[in-house]
C-alpha positions, 0 to 999 in steps of 0.5 A: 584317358582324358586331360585334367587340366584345359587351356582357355583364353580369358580377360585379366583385369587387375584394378591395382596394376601401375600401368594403365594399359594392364588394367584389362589383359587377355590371356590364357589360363587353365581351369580343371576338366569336369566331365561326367563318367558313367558307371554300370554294374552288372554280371558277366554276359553281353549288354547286361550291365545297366546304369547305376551312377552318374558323377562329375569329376576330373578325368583320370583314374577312372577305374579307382573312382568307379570301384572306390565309390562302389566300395564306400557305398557298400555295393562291394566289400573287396576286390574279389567282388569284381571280375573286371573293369574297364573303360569303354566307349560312350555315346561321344564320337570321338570316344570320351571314354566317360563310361567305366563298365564293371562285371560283378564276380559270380555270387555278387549280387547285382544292385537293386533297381531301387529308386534309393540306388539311383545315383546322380553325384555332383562335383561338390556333392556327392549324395545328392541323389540319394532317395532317403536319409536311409539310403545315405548310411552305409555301416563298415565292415571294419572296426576301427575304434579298435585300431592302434594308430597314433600320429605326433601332433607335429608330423601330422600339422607338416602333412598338409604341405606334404599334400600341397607339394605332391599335386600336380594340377593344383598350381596350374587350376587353383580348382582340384581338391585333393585326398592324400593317404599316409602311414602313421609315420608320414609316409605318402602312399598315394595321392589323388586329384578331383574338382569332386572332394568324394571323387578325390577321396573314391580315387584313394579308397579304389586304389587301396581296393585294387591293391588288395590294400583294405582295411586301411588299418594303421593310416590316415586320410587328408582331404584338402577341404572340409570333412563331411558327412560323406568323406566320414562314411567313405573313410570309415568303410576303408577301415581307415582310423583318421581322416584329417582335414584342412578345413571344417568338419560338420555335426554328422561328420562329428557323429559319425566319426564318434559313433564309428571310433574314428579319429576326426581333425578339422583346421589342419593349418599351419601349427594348429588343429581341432581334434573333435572326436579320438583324442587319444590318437593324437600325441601332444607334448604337454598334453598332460595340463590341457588348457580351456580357453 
């Protein structure tokens, strides 16, 4: 439901056009749709889901990001742990379709009414509601320091053109980032879009959860922009080994992955990367003789 993508007429001004009269231009363009999507979480029975979050993102996929942000936050461990959920309508009219409505499984314990639960996530920030510095850390159930996984340094510098040519609204916006899962061979299992980089991430690790998919072991995760403390933690609760990024990781990011026994790439551009944490899953020729520059 929804369009990820708007028309709007704007004033192009191009202060280097040969043409005097095409300094200044109208013309449309398209910008990414941010819209807030609601969830509530509760058991079976009528009006008893209440509120438990509020995040902006990109329509589409809705149900992914619901349950994948439910999952990365440690409020489910699984699929098994929701009966159903569902798009449902809003207090919009005409219907937006901005709220997600889950029914918890019998046994699951409904979210706590605790001022650390209550969650209001940005497009850019996606702990920004958080009570305490307690509440940010959520442990895995999966211990990926274990897994095996070992990706070429040179299949893994050629996925982020990968990525680049599997989005859809990227060319048309310049706005969305996006969260690609691959096999340790390459393989691009699935791709998803948000102007959130966490809802992007949510997205992948909800399909996974919907699929019976988890733990991620033996794949890796590539996010379009920065690796941070958040996208750590969300890739780490997926069981995933690797989480790879085109841009910087931050120190927490960087902790996090070596408390976890994660594999953490940052600068992911063109024939280079940064390996700062699991080295050892990282295949270099001529890795023997590692020079410091």
């Amino acid at each position: 439901m929804g369009r990820a993508t708007d028309r709007r007429n704007v004033l192009r001004i191009d202060l280097d056009a040969a043409d005097p009269a095409r300094v200044a231009t109208r013309r449309p363009d398209s910008l990414s749709v941010e819209e807030p999507l609601e969830i509530r979480v509760g058991p079976a029975g009528p009006g008893r889901r209440r509120p438990l979050a509020v995040t902006m993102r990109t329509p589409g996929d809705d149900l992914d990001l619901a349950i994948g942000f439910l999952l990365t936050e440690g409020l489910i461990r699984g699929d098994a742990d929701v009966r159903t959920a569902q798009l449902c309508a809003g207090p919009d009219t005409p219907n937006t379709y901005n709220v997600v409505d889950v029914v918890l499984a019998p046994g699951v314990p409904e979210p706590a009414a605790d001022p650390t639960r209550n969650f209001y996530t940005t497009s850019s920030c996606g702990v920004c509601g958080k009570a305490s510095i307690d509440a940010v850390r959520t442990r895995s159930p999966y211990a990926v320091a274990d897994d095996p996984l070992t990706v070429p340094a040179a299949l893994l510098a050629e996925l982020p053109d990968r990525l680049r040519a599997a989005q859809r609204h990227f060319d048309r916006t310049g706005g969305l980032h996006a969260a690609g899962l691959f096999t340790g061979d390459g393989e691009l299992v699935v791709l998803r879009e948000d102007v959130g980089r966490h809802n992007a991430v949510d997205k992948v690790v909800g399909w996974a959860v919907r699929q019976g998919r988890l733990p991620l072991a033996g794949h890796l995760l590539l996010v379009s922009g920065r690796a941070s403390f958040e996208l750590t933690q969300k890739a780490w609760m997926a069981g995933l080994p690797l989480l790879a990024a085109v841009s910087a990781p931050s120190t927490l990011a960087g902790d996090l992955a070596e408390e976890a026994g994660m594999t953490l790439v940052g600068f992911l551009r063109g024939r280079t990367m940064n390996v700062y944490t699991g080295a050892h899953r990282i295949a270099a020729a001529g890795q023997g003789g590692v020079s410091r520059g």
